[in-house]
N, C-alpha and C positions, 0 to 999 in steps of 0.2 A: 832804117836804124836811127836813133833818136844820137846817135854820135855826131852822125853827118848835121854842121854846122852849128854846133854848142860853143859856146863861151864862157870859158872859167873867170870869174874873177872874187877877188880877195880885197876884205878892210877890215882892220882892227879899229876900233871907237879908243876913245880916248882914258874911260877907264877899264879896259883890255879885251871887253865881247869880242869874238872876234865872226865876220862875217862872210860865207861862200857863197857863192852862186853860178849856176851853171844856167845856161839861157839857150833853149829850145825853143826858135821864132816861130817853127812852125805847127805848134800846141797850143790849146787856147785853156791849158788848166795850168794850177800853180801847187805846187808840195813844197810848203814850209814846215821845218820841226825847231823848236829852239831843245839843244841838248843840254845835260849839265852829267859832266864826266864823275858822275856819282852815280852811284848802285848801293846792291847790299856788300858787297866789299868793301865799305866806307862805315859800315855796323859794329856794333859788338856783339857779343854773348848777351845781354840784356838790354840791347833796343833793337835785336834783329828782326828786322819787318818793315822797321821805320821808315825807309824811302820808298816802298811799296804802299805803305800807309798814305804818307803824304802825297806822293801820286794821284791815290784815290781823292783823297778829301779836296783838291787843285778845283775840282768841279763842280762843290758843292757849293758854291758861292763866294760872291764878293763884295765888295764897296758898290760895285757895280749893278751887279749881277745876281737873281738867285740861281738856283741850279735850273729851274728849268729855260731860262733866260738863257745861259750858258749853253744849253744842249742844241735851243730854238738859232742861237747865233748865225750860225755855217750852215743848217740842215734849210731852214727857209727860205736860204739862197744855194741848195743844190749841192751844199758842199760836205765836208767831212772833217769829224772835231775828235781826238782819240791822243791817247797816252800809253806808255809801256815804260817798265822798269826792268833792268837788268844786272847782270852785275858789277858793271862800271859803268852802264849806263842809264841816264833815264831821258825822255825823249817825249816832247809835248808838239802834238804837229796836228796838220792840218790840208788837206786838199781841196783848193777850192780853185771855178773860172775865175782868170787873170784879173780881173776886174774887180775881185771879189778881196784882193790882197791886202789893204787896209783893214775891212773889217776881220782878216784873219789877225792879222798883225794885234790889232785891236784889245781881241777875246784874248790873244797867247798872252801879252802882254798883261793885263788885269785878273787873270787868274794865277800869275806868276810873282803879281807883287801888292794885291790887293784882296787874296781871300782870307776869307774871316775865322775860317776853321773853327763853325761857330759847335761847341758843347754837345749840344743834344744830333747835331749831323753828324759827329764823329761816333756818337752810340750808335746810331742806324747803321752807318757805315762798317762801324767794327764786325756787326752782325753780317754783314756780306762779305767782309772778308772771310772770314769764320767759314761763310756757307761755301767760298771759292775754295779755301782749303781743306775742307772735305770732300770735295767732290775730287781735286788731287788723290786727298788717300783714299778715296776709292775706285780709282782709276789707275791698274797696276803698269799699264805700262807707260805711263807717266809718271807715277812717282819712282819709280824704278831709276828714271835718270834723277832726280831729287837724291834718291840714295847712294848713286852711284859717285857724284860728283862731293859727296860727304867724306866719301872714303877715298876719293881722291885727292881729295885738300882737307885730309882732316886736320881737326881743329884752328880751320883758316877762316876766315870768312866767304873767300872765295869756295867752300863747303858749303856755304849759309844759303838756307830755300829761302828764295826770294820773297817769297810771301810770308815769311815766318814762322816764328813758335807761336802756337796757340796763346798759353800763357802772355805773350809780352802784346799780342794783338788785344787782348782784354783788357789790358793794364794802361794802353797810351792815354795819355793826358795830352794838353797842346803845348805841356812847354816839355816835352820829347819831340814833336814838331818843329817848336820854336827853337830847340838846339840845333837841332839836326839843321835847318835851311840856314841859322848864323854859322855853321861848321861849315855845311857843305855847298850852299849856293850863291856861288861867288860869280863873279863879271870873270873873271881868268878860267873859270870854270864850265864857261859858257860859250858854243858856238851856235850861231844861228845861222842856218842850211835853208838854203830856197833851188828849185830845179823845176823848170818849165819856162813860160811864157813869162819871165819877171826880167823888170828892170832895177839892175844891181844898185845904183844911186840912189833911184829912191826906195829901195828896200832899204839901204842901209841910212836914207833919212829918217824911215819911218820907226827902225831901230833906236835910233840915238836919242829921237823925240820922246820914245818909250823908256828908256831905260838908260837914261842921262843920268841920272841923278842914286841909281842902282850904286852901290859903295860896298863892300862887302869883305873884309881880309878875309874872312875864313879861317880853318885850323882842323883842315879835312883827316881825318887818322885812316893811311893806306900802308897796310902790313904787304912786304915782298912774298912772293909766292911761298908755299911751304914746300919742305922736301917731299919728294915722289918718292911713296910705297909703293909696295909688290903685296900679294895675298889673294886671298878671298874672303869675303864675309856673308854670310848664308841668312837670311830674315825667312822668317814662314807668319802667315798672313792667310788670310780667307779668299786670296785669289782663285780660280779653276787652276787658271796657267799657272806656270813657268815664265818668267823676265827673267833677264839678263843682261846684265853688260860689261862686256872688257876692253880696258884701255890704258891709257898710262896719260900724262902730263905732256904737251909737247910743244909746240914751237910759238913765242910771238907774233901779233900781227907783224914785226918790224923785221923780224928774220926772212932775208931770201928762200929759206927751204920751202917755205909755206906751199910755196906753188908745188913744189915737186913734192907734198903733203894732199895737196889737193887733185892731181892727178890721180896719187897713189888712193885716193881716200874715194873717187869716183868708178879707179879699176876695182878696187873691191869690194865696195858692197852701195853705189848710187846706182837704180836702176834696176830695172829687169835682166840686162844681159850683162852684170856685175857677177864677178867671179863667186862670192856668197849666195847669190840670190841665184845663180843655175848651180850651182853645188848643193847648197843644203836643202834647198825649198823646192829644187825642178830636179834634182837627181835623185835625193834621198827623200824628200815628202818631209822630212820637219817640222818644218816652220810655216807658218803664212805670211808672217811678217820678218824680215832680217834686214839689215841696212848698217853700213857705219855710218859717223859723221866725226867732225872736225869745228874747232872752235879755236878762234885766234883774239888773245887779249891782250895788255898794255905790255908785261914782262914773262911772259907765260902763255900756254894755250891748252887745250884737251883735243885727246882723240878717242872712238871709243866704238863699240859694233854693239847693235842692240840685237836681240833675239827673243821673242817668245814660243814656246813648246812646253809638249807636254811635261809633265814633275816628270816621269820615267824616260823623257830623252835628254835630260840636262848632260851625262857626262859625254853622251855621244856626242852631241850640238858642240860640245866645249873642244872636245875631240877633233872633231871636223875645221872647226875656227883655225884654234890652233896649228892644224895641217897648211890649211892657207896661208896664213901667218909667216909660218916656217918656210914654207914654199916663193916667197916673196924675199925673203932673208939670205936664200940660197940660190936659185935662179934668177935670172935679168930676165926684167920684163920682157918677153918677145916682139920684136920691132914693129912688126904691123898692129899688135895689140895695143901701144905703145902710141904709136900713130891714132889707132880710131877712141881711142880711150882721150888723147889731148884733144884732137876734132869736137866728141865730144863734150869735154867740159868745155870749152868755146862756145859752143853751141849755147850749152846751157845759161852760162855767162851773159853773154849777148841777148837771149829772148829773156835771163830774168831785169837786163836793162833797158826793156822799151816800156817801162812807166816812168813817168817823174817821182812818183815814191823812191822805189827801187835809186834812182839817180839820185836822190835829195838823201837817200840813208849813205850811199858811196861816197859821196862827197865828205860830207861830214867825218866819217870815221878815218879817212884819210887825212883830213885838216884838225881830228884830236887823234890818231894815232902815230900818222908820220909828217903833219906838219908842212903837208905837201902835196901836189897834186898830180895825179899819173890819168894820161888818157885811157880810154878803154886799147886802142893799139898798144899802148905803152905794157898794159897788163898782157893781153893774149902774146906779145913779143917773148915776155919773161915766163910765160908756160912753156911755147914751144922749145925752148932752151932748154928744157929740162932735159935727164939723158936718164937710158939705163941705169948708168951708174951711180946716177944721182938718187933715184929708185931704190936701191938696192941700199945706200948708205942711211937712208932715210928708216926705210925696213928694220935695219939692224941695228941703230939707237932706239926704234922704239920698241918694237917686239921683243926684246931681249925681256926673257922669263923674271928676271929680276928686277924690269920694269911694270911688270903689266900687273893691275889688279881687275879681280870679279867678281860684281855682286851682283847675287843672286836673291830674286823675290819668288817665293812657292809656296805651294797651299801646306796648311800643317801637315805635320804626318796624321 
C-alpha cells in the first residue's frame, strides 16, 4: 500500500500559492496538478462555459510553445499532459518519471501564464467544443445527470453544465477569457499537488521560480448554495430508454456526516451486491444499469440514484427506489451488513489509492477544502465510527419526500 512510508508536507510562497506533497520513495513516477479553485460555479447566465473554454484553449499554445510542442512535451518522454474542469474545480496536471519533474513543471507553468489564446485557435476550438456537446445530448444517460443537477440547483450556478450553452460557446471572444483568468486566477486561488517520488524543496523551488512574479487580486463571484427543491420534472427526447434520477442536496466535504453518507451511499446502490442493484435489476429484471452516487463540495454536496429502464417501468422503478429509501429511514442498518458494507468501502478506498494520481488528487482537495491534512488511517478510523444510528439519521434528512427531486429523461410519447 503506497501509505506505508509517505511524507506530507506543506509551503505557502510568498504571494500565497500554496504547495503539498506527499513523497512515495518507493515509485519511480510523479503526479503533479497545479488546481485553481474555480469552475463553472464562478460563471454567470452569459459567460457559462467560460472556464471549460479556457481550459481548452490552455493547450493551444504559447510564447513558448505551439500546440503540437505542447502535446509533444510529456508524451516524448513517456509521460502524460491532461486538464479537467469542474464545478469548483479546474485542474492542469501531469504524470510523469521523477526525473521528468522540471520539464512538467516547465509545460504547467507556460501554458498557465504564457498562452496566447490566439483568434482563429479559439474558432477551431469552439467547434469541438460544440462537437463534445452534442455528443453529451445524445447520450441520454449522461445528460440525464446534466438535467438532474439543473433541477437541483436551479437557477445556481452550481445547475450550470460545465460545458455550457451552445450559444455563449459561439459567442466567446478572448477578452471573456481575459476577464475570466483576471477574476478568477489568482496565487490564493491556487494549490499545487505533487505525489510520488518528488522532492518537496525543490518542487516548491521550482514553483516559486515559475510563478514568482504571478500577482493577481482577483474578484471571483461565488453565489452560496441555493435552496433545495422537492418535485419532479419530466423531459421527453428521442431516447429508446427511460433515465432517471432522484436525489436531494446534502452534505459538505467539511461535514463529518460525509462518511456515514458514504457508507450509506455504497449499501445502496455501489456494486453488485448493493441493495438497488440485487432488488431491482437481480430480483425484478428492470434495469441494467442502477447505482447511486454522492458528491461533496465547498458548502453543500449531492446525492442522487440513477436508473435507466424501459418508458413503461418508470412508476414501478420509482416505486421500488422509493421502498428502499423508506426502508433505510425506518430500519437500522443490520449489523453484519453494516460491518461488510464498511470493510467494503475500505477496500475500495485503499485500492482507489495505490496510484500517485489518485494520491495527488487527495491531497490537494483536502489542502483547498479543509486546509488540512488526514492520513489514509486517519480516514478509514472516521468510517469505522460510524453507527446504525448515525445511518439512520442520515437516511431521514435526506430521503424525506419533501427533500427529494426526480428527473426524468423518455422517449416521446
Amino acid at each position: 500500500m503506497l501509505s506505508v512510508e509517505s511524507v506530507f508536507q506543506k509551503t505557502q510562497l510568498d504571494n500565497g500559492i500554496r504547495v503539498v506533497t506527499e513523497k512515495i520513495p518507493h515509485v519511480r513516477s510523479v503526479s503533479i496538478g497545479i488546481w485553481l479553485i474555480v469552475g463553472s460555479r464562478n460563471e454567470t447566465d452569459d459567460n457559462n462555459g467560460v472556464a471549460h473554454f479556457l481550459e481548452h484553449m490552455m493547450f493551444k499554445g504559447t510564447k513558448n510553445r505551439n500546440a503540437l510542442e505542447i502535446a509533444e512535451s510529456l508524451e516524448s518522454v513517456g509521460g502524460h499532459l491532461n486538464a479537467f474542469t469542474g464545478k469548483e474545480l479546474t485542474c492542469y496536471y501531469a504524470h510523469i518519471l521523477d526525473e521528468h519533474l522540471p520539464i512538467a513543471v516547465d509545460v504547467l507553468a507556460d501554458i498557465l501564464l504564457n498562452s496566447l489564446f490566439d483568434a482563429e485557435e479559439m474558432e477551431k476550438e469552439k467547434r469541438v467544443i460544440l462537437e463534445e456537446l452534442s455528443t453529451l445530448e445524445e447520450t441520454p444517460e449522461e445528460l440525464i445527470h446534466e438535467l438532474f443537477l439543473k433541477d437541483l440547483f436551479p437557477q445556481h450556478p452550481l445547475g450550470f453544465s460545465t460545458i455550457g450553452k451552445r450559444e455563449n460557446i459561439s459567442g466567446f471572444r478572448r477578452g471573456h477569457i481575459f476577464d475570466f483568468i483576471r477574476e478568477n486566477y489568482t496565487p490564493k486561488n491556487m494549490v499545487v499537488a505533487a505525489a510520488g517520488n518528488v522532492n518537496h524543496l525543490e518542487l516548491v523551488t521550482f514553483i516559486d521560480e515559475k510563478f514568482k512574479n504571478f500577482d493577481n487580486p482577483g474578484i471571483s463571484h461565488y453565489q452560496p448554495p441555493s435552496k433545495a427543491y422537492f418535485g419532479k420534472n419530466i423531459i421527453e427526447n428521442g431516447a429508446i430508454q427511460a433515465h432517471l434520477c432522484m436525489g436531494t442536496q446534502s452534505y459538505s466535504y467539511r461535514d463529518s456526516k460525509k462518511f456515514g453518507l458514504l457508507i450509506l451511499n455504497t449499501l445502496l446502490g455501489s456494486g453488485m451486491s448493493s441493495r438497488l442493484f440485487q432488488n431491482i435489476r437481480e430480483k425484478y429484471g428492470l434495469a441494467y444499469s442502477i447505482y447511486s452516487f454522492t458528491d461533496f463540495l465547498l458548502d453543500t454536496g449531492l446525492f442522487g440514484i440513477y436508473i435507466g429502464t424501459d418508458k413503461l417501468k418508470i412508476d414501478e422503478s420509482i416505486r421500488l427506489i422509493s421502498a428502499e429509501l423508506e426502508n433505510l429511514m425506518n430500519e437500522p442498518v443490520p449489523h453484519e451488513e453494516l460491518k461488510r458494507t464498511i470493510s467494503q468501502l475500505k477496500g475500495n478506498l485503499m485500492l482507489a489509492l495505490e496510484s500517485t494520481s489518485s494520491r495527488m488528487n487527495r491531497i490537494a482537495k483536502m489542502e483547498i477544502y479543509l486546509q488540512n491534512y488526514f492520513t489514509l488511517d486517519d480516514t478509514l478510523q472516521e468510517i469505522e465510527k460510524v453507527t446504525q444510528e448515525d445511518i439512520l439519521t442520515i437516511a431521514n434528512e435526506l430521503f424525506d419526500n419533501q427533500r427529494l427531486f426526480t428527473t426524468i429523461l423518455k422517449p416521446k410519447a
